[in-house]
gemmi code that builds the backbone of each chain (N, CA, C; Angstrom):
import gemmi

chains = {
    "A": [
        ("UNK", (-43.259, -298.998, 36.762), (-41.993, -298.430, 37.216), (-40.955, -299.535, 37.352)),
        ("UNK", (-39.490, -299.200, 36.828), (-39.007, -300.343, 37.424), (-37.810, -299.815, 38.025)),
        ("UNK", (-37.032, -300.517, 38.776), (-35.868, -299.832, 39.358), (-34.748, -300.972, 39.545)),
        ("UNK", (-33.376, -300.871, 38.713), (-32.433, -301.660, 38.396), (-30.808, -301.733, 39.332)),
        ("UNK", (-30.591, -302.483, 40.297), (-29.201, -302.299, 40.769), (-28.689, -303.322, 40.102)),
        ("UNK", (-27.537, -302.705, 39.665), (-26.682, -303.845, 38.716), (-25.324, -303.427, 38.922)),
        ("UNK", (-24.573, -304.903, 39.175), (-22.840, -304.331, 39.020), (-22.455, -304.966, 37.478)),
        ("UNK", (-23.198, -304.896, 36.622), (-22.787, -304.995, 35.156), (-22.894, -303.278, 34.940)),
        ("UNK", (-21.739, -302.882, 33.325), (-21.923, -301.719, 32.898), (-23.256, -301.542, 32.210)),
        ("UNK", (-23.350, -300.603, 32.069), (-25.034, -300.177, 31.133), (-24.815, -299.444, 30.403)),
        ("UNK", (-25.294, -299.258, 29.197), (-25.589, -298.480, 28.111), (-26.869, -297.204, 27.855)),
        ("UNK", (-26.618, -296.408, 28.767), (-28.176, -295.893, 29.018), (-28.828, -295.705, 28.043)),
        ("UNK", (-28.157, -295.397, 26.838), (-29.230, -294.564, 25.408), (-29.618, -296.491, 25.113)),
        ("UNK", (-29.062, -296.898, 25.334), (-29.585, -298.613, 24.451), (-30.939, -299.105, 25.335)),
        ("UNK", (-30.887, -298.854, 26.721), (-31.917, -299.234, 27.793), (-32.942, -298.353, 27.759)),
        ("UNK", (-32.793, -297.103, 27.367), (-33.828, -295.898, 27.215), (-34.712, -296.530, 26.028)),
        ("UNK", (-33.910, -296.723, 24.670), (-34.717, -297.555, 23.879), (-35.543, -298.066, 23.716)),
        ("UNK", (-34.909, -299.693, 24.385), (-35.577, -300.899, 24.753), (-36.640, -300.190, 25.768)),
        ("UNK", (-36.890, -299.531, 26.749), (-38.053, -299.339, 27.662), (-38.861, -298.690, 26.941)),
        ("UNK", (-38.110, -297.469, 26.351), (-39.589, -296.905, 25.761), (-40.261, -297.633, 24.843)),
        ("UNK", (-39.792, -298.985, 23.841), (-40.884, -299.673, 23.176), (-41.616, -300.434, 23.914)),
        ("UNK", (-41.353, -300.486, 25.389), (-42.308, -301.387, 25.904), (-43.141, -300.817, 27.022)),
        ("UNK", (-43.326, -299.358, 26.720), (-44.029, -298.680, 27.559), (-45.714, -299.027, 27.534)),
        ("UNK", (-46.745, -298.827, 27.827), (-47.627, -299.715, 27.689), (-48.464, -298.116, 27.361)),
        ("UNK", (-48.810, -297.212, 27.946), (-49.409, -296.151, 27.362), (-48.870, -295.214, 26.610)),
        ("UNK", (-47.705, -295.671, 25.388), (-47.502, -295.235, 25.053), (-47.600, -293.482, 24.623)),
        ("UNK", (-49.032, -293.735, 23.700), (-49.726, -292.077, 23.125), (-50.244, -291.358, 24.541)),
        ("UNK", (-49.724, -291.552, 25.353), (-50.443, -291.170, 27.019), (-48.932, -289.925, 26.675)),
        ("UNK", (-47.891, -290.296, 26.459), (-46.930, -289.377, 26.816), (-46.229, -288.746, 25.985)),
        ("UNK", (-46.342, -286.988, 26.833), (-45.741, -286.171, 25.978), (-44.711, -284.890, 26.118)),
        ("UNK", (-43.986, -286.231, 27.550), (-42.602, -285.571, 27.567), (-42.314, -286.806, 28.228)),
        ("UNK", (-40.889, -286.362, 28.370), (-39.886, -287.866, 28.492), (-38.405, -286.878, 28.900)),
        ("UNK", (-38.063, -287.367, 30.380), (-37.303, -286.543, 30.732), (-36.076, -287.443, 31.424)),
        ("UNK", (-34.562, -286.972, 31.336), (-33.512, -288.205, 31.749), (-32.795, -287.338, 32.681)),
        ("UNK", (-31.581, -288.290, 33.542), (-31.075, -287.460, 33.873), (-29.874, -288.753, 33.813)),
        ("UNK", (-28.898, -288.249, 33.124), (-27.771, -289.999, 32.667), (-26.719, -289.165, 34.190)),
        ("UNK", (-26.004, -289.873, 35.310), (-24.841, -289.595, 35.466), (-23.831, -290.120, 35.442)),
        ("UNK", (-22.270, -290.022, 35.209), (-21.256, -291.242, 34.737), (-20.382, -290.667, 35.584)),
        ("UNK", (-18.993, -291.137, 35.721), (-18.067, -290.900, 36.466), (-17.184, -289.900, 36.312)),
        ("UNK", (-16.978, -288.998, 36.828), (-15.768, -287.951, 36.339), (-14.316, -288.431, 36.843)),
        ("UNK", (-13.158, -287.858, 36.068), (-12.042, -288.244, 36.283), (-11.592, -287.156, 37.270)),
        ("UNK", (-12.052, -286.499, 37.912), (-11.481, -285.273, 38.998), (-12.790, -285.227, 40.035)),
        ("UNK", (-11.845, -284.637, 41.136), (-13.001, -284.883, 42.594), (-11.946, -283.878, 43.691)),
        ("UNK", (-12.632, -282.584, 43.876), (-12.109, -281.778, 44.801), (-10.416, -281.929, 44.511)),
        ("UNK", (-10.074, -281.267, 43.348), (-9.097, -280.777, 43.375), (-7.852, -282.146, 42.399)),
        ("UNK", (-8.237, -283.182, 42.327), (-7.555, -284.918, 42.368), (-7.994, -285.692, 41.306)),
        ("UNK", (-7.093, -285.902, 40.579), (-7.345, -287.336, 39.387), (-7.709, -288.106, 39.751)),
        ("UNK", (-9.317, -288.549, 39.623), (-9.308, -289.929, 40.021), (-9.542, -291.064, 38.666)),
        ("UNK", (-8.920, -292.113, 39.082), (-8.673, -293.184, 38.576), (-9.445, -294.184, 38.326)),
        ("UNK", (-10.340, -294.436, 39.370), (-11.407, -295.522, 39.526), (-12.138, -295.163, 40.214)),
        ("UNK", (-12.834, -295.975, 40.726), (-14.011, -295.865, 41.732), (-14.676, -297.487, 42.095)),
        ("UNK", (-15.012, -297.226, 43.148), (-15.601, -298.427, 43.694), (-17.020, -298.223, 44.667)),
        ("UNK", (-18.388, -298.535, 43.782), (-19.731, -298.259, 44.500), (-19.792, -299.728, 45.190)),
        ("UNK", (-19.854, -299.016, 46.640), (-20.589, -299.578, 47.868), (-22.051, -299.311, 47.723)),
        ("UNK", (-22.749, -300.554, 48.415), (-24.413, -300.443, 48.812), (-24.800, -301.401, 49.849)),
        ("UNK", (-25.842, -301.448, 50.158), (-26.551, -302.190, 51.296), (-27.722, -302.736, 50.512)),
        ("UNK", (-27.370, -303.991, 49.869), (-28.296, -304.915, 49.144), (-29.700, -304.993, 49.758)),
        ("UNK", (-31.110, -304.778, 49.305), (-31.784, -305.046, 49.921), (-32.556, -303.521, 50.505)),
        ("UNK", (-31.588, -302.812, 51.110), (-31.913, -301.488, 51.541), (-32.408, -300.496, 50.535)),
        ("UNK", (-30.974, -300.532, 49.429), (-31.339, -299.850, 48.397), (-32.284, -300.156, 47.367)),
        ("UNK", (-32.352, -301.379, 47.121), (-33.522, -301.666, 46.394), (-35.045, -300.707, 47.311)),
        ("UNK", (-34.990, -300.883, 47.839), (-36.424, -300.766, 49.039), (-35.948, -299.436, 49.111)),
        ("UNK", (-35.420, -298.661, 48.904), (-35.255, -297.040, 48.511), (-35.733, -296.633, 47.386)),
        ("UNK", (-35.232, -296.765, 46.749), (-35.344, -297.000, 45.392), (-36.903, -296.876, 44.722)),
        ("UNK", (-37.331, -297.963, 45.069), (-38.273, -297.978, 45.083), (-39.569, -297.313, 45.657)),
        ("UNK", (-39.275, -296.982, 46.853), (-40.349, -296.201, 47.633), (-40.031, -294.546, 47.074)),
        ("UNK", (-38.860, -294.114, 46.947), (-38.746, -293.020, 46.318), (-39.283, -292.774, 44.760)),
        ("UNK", (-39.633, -293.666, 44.045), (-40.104, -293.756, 42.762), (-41.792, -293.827, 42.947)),
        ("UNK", (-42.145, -294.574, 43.964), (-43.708, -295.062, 44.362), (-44.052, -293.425, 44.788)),
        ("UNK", (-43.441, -292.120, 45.829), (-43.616, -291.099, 46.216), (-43.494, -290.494, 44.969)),
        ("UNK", (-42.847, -290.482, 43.879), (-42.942, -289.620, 42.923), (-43.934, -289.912, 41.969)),
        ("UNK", (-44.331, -290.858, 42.107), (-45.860, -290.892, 41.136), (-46.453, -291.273, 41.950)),
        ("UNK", (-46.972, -290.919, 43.532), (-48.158, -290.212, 44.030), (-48.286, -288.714, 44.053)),
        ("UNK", (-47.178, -288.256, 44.025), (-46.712, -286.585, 43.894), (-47.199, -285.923, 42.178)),
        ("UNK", (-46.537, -286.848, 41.141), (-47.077, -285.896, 40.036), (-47.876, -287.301, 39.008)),
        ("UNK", (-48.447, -286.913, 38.200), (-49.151, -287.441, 37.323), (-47.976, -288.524, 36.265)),
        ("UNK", (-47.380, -289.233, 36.406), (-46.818, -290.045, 35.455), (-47.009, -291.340, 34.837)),
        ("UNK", (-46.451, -291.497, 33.602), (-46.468, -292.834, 32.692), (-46.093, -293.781, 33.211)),
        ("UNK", (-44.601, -293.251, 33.273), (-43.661, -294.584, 34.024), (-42.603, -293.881, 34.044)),
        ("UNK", (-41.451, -294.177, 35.342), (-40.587, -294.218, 36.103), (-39.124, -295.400, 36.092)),
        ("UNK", (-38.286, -295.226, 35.347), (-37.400, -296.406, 35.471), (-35.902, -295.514, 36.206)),
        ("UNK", (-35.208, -296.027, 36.683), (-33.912, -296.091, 37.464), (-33.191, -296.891, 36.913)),
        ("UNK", (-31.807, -296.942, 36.896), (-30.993, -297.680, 36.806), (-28.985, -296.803, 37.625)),
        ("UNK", (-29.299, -297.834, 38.436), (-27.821, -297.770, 39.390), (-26.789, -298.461, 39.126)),
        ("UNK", (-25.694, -298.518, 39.292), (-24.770, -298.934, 39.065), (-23.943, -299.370, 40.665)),
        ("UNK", (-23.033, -300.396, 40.934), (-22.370, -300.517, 42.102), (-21.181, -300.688, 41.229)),
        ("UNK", (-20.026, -301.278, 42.025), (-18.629, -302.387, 41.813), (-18.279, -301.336, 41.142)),
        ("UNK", (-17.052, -301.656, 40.397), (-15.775, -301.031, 40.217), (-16.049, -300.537, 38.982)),
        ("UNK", (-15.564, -299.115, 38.835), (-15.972, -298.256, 38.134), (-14.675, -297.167, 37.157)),
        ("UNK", (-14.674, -297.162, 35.991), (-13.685, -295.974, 35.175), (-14.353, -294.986, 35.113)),
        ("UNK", (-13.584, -293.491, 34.754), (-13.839, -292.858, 34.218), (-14.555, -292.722, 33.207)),
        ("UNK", (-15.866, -291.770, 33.221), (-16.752, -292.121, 31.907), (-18.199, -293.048, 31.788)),
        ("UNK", (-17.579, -293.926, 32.806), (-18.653, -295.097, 32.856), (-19.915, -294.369, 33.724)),
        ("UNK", (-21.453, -294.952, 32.889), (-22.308, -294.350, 33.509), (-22.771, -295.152, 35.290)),
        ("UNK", (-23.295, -293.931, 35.533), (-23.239, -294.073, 37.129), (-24.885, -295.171, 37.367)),
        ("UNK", (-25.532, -293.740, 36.747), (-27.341, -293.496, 37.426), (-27.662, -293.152, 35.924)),
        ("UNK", (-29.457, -293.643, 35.798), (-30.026, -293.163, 34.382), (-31.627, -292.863, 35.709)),
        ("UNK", (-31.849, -291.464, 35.595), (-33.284, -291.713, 35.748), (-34.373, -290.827, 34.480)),
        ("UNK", (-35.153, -291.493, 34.467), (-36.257, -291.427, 33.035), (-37.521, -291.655, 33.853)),
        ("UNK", (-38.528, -290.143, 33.445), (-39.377, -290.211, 33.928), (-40.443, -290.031, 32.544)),
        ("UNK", (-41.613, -290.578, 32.553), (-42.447, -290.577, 31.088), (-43.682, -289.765, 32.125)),
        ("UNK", (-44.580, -288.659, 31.156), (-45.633, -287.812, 31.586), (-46.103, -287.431, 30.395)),
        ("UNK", (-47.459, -287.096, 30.422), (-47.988, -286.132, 29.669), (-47.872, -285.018, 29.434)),
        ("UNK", (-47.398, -284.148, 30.324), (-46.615, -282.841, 30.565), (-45.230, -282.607, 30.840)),
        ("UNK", (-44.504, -281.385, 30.591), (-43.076, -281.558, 30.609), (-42.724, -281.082, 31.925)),
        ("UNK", (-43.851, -280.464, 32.479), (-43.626, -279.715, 34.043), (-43.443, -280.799, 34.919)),
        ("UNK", (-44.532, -281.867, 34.798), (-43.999, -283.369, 35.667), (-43.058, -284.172, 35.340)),
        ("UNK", (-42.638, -284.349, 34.121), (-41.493, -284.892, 33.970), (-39.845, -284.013, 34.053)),
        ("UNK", (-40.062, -282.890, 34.127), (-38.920, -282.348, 34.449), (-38.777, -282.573, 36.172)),
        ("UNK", (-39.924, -282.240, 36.995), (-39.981, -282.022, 38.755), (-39.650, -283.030, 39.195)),
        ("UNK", (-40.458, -284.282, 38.356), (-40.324, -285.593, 38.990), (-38.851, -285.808, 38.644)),
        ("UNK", (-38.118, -285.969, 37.796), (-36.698, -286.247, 37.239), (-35.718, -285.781, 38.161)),
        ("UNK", (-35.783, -284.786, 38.507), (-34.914, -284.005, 39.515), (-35.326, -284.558, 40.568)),
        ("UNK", (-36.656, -284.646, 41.105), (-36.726, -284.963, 42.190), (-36.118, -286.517, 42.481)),
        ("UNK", (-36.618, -287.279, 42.167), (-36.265, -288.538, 41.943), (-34.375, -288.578, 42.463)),
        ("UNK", (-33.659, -288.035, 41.482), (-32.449, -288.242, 41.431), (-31.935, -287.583, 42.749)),
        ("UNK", (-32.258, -286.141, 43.147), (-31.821, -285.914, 44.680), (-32.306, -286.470, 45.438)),
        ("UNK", (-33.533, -286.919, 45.161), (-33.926, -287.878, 46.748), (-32.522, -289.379, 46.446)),
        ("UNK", (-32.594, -289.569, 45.736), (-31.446, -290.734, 45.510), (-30.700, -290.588, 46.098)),
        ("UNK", (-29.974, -288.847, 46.127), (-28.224, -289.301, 46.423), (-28.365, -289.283, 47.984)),
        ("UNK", (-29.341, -288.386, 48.498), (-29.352, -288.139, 50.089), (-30.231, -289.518, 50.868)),
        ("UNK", (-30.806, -290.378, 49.815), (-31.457, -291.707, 50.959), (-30.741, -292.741, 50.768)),
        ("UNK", (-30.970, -293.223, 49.130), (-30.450, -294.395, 48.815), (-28.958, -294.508, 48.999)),
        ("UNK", (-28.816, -296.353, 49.899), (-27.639, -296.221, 50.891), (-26.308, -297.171, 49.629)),
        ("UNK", (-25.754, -295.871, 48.939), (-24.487, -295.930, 48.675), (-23.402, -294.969, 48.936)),
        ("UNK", (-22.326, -295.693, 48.592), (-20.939, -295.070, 49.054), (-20.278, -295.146, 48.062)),
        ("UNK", (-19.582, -294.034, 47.612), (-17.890, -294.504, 46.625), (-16.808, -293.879, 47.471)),
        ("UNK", (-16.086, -294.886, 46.784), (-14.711, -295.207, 47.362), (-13.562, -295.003, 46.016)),
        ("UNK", (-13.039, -293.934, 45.931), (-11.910, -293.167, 44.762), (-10.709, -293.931, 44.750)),
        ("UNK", (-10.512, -294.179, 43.445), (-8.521, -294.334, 43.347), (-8.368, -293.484, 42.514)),
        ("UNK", (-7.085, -292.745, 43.686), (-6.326, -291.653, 43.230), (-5.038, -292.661, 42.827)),
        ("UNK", (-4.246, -291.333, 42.292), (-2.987, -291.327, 42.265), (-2.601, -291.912, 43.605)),
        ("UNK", (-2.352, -291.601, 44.696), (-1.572, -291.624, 45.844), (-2.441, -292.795, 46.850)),
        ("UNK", (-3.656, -293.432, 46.692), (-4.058, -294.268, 47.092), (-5.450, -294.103, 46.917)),
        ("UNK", (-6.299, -294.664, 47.835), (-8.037, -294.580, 47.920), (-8.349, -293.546, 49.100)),
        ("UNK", (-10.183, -293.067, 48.667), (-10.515, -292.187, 49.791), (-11.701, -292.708, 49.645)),
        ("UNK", (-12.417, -292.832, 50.406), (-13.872, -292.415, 50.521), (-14.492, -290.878, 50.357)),
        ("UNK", (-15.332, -290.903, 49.179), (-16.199, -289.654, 49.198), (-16.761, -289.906, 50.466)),
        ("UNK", (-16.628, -288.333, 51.261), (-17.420, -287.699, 52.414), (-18.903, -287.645, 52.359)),
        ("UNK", (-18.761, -286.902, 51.408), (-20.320, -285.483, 50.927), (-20.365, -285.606, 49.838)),
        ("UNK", (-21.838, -285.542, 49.216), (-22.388, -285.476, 48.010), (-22.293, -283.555, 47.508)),
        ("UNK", (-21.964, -283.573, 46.618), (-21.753, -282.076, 46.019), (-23.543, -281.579, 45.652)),
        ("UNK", (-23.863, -280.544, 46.229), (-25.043, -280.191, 46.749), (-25.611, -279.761, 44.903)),
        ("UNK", (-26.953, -280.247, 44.514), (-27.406, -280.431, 43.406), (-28.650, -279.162, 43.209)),
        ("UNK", (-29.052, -278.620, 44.319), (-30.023, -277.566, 43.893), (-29.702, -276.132, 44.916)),
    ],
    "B": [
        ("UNK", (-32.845, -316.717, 68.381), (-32.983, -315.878, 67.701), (-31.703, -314.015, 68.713)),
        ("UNK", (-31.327, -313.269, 67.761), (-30.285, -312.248, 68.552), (-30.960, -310.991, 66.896)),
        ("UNK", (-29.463, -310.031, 67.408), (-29.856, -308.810, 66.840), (-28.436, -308.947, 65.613)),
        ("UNK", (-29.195, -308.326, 64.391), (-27.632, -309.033, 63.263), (-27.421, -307.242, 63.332)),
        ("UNK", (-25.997, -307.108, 63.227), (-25.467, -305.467, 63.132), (-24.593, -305.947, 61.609)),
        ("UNK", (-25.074, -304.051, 61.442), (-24.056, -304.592, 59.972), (-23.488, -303.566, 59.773)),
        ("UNK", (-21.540, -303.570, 59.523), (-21.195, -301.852, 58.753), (-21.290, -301.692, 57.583)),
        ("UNK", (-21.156, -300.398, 57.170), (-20.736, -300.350, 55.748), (-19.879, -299.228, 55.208)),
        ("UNK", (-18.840, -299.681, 54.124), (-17.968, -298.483, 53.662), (-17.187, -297.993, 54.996)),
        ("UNK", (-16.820, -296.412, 55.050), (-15.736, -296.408, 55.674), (-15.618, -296.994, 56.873)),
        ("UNK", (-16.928, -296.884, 57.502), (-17.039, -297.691, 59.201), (-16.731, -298.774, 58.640)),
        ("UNK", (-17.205, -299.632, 57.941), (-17.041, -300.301, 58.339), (-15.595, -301.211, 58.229)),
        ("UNK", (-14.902, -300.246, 57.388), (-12.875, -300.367, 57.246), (-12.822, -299.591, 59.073)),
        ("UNK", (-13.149, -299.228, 59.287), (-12.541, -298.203, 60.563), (-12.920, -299.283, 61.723)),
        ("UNK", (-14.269, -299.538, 62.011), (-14.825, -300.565, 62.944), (-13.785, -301.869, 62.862)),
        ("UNK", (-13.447, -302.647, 62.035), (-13.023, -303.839, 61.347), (-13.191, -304.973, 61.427)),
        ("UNK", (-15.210, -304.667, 61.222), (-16.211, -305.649, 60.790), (-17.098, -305.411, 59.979)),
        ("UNK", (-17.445, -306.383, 59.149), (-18.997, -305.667, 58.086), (-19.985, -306.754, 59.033)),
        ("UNK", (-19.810, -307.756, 59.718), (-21.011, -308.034, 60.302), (-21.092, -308.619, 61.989)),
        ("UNK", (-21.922, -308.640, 63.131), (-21.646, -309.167, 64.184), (-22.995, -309.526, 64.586)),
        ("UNK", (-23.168, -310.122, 65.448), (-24.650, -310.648, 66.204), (-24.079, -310.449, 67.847)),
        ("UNK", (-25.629, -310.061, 68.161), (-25.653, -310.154, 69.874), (-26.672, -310.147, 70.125)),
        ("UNK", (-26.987, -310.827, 71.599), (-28.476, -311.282, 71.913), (-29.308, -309.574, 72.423)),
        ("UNK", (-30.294, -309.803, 72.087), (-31.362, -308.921, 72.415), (-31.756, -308.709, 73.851)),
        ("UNK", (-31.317, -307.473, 74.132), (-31.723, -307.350, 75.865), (-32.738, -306.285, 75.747)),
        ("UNK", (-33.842, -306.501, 76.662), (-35.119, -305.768, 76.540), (-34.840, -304.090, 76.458)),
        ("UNK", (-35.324, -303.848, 75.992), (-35.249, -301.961, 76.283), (-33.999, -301.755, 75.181)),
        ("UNK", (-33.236, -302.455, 74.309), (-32.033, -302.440, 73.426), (-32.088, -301.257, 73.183)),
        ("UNK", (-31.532, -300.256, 72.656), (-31.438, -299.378, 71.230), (-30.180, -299.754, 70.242)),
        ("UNK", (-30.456, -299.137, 69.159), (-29.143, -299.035, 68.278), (-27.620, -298.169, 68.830)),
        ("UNK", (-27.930, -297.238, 69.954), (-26.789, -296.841, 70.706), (-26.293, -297.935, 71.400)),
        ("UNK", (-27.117, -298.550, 72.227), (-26.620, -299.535, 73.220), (-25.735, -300.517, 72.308)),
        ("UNK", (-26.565, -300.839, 71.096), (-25.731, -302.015, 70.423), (-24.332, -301.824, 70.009)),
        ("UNK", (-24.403, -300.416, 69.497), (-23.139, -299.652, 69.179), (-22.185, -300.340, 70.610)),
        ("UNK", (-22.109, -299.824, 71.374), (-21.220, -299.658, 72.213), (-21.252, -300.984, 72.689)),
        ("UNK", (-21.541, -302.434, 72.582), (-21.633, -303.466, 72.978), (-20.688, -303.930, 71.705)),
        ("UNK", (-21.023, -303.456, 70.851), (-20.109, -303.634, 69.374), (-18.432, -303.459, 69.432)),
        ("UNK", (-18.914, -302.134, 69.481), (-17.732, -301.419, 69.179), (-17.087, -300.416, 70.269)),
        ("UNK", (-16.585, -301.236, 71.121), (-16.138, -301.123, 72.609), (-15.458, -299.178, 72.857)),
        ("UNK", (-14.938, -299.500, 71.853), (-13.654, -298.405, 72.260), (-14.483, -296.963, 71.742)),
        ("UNK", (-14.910, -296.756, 71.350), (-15.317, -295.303, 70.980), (-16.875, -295.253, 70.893)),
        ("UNK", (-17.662, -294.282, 71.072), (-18.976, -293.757, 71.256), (-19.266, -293.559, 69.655)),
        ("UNK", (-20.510, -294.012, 69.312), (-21.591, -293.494, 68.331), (-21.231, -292.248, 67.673)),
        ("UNK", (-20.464, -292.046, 66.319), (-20.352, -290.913, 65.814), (-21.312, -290.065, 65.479)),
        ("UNK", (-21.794, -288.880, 65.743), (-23.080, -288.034, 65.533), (-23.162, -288.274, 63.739)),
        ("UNK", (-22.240, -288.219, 63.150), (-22.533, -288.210, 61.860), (-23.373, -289.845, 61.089)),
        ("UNK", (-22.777, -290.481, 61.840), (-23.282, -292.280, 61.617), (-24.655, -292.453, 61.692)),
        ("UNK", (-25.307, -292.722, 60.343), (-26.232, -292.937, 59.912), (-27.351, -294.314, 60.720)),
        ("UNK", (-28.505, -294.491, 61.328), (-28.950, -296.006, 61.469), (-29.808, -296.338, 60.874)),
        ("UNK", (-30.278, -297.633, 60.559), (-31.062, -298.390, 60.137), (-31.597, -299.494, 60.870)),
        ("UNK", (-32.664, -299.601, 60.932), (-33.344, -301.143, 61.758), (-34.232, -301.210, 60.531)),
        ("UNK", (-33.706, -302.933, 60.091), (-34.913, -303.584, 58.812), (-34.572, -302.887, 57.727)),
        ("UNK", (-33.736, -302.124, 57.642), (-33.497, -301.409, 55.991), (-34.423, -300.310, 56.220)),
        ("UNK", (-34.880, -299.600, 57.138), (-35.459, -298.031, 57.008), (-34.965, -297.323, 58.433)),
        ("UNK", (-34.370, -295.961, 57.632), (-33.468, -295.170, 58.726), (-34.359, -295.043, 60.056)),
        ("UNK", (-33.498, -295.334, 61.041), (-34.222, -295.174, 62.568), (-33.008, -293.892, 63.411)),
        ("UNK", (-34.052, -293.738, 64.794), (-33.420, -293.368, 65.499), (-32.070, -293.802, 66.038)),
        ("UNK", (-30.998, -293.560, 66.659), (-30.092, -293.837, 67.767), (-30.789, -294.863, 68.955)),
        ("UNK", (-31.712, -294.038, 69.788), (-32.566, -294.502, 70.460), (-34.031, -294.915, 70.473)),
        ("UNK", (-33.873, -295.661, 68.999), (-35.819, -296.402, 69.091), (-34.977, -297.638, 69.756)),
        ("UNK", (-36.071, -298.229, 70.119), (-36.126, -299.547, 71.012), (-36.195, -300.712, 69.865)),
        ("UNK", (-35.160, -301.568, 70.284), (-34.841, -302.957, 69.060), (-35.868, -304.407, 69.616)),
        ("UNK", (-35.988, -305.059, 68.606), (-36.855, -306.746, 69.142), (-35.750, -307.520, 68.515)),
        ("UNK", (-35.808, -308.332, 69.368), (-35.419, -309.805, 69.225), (-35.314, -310.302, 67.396)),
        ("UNK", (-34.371, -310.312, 66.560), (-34.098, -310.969, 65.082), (-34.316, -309.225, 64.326)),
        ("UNK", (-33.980, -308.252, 64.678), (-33.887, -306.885, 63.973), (-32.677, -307.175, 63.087)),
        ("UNK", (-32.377, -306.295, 62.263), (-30.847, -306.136, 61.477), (-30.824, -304.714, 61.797)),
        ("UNK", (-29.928, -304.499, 62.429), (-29.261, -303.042, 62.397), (-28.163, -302.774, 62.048)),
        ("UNK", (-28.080, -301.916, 61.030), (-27.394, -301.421, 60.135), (-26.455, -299.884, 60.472)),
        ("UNK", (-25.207, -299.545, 60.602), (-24.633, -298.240, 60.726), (-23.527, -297.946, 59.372)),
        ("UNK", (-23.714, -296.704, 59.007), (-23.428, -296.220, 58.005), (-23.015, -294.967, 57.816)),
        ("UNK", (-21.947, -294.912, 56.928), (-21.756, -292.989, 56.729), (-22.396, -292.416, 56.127)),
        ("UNK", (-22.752, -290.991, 56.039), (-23.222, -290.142, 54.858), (-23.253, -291.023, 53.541)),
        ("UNK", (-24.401, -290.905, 53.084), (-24.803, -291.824, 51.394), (-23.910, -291.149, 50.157)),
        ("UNK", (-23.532, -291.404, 49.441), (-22.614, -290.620, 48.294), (-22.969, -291.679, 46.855)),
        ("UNK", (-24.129, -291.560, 47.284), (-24.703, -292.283, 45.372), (-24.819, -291.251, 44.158)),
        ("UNK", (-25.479, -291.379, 43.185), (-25.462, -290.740, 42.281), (-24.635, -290.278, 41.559)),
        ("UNK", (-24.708, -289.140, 41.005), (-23.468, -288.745, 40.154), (-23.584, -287.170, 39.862)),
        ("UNK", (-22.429, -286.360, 39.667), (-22.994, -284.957, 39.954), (-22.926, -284.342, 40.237)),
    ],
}
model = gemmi.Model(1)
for chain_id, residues in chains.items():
    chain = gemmi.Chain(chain_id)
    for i, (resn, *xyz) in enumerate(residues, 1):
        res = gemmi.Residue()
        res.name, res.seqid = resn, gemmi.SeqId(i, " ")
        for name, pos in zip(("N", "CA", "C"), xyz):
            atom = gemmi.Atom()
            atom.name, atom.element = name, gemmi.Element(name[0])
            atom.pos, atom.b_iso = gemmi.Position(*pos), 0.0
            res.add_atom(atom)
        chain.add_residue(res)
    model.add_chain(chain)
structure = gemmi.Structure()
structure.add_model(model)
structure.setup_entities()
């Protein structure tokens, strides 16, 4: 499993790639499930402009991680990779990549989802919007199931 | 050795500190520290805690070299 915080941009289809040739049980898996998210240019009603991801170095890693370690004691999987994003952010630019590898598509779909909502409600980040008219802090995460 | 507090995001623009230290008095909690902190206003019910990087109570009891951490609602992901 690995799990990536980075304030560089990412390329998710290029990193999906590169991991899956270096998956180690390869013929073990026979589904492969993603979930890419990137930035939208609108937020309750408002153009936004930018964005700026806050985190708690250290915390989130150690989230991150333990939430990935619970999802493959929960279902049967290959491998598990994450990749987050912090710092200053456009429109478009990807956020989150999670990729879960299984033998079945029922665990790699449960785990995938799961994975990514346990993310937004533990792992400790924040964005911070530029609008038109200045900055806000997102409140609330827009409810996913 | 004391107790390291840390904000983050909007607290910690609103508080107007991301970090402070204070010595460890027996029986501590993360409320008490709050308000040793941050004089003027009480512990927002919504404000998230942390001791060591894993969410705690308001009132678990702190030791001597803890990091406690306060925070808003998480807004990661994308979605």
């Amino acid at each position: 499993m690995t799990v990536v915080v980075t304030a560089e941009s990412f390329e998710p289809w290029e990193v999906l790639r590169a991991h899956e040739q270096s998956l180690a049980q390869r013929a073990k898996v026979g589904a492969c499930a993603v979930f890419v998210g990137s930035m939208r240019d609108f937020n309750e009603g408002d153009a936004v402009h930018g964005m700026v991801l806050e985190h708690y170095p250290g915390m989130t890693e150690r989230h991150l991680a333990r939430i990935v370690a619970e999802a493959k004691a929960r279902w049967t999987l290959e491998d598990v990779l994450v990749v987050h994003r912090t710092g200053e952010l456009l429109p478009s630019d990807p956020i989150v990549l999670v990729a879960v590898w299984s033998g079945h598509r029922r665990e790699a779909f449960e785990a995938c989802r799961h994975v990514m909502e346990d993310l937004k409600s533990k792992a400790p980040f924040w964005k911070k919007e530029r609008l038109e008219t200045g900055v806000r802090w997102v409140e609330h995460n827009t409810p996913g199931q | 050795m004391a107790i390291t507090v840390k904000f983050f995001a909007s607290l910690r623009e609103q508080v107007g500190m991301d970090t402070a230290s204070r010595p460890c008095r027996g029986g501590m909690t993360p409320a008490d520290l709050w308000r040793d902190v941050v004089a003027d206003r009480p512990l927002p019910g919504n404000v998230l805690v942390a001791v060591n990087m894993d969410y705690a109570a308001p009132d678990q009891p702190l030791k001597d070299g803890d990091e406690v951490a306060f925070f808003p609602p998480v807004t990661g992901g994308a979605a």
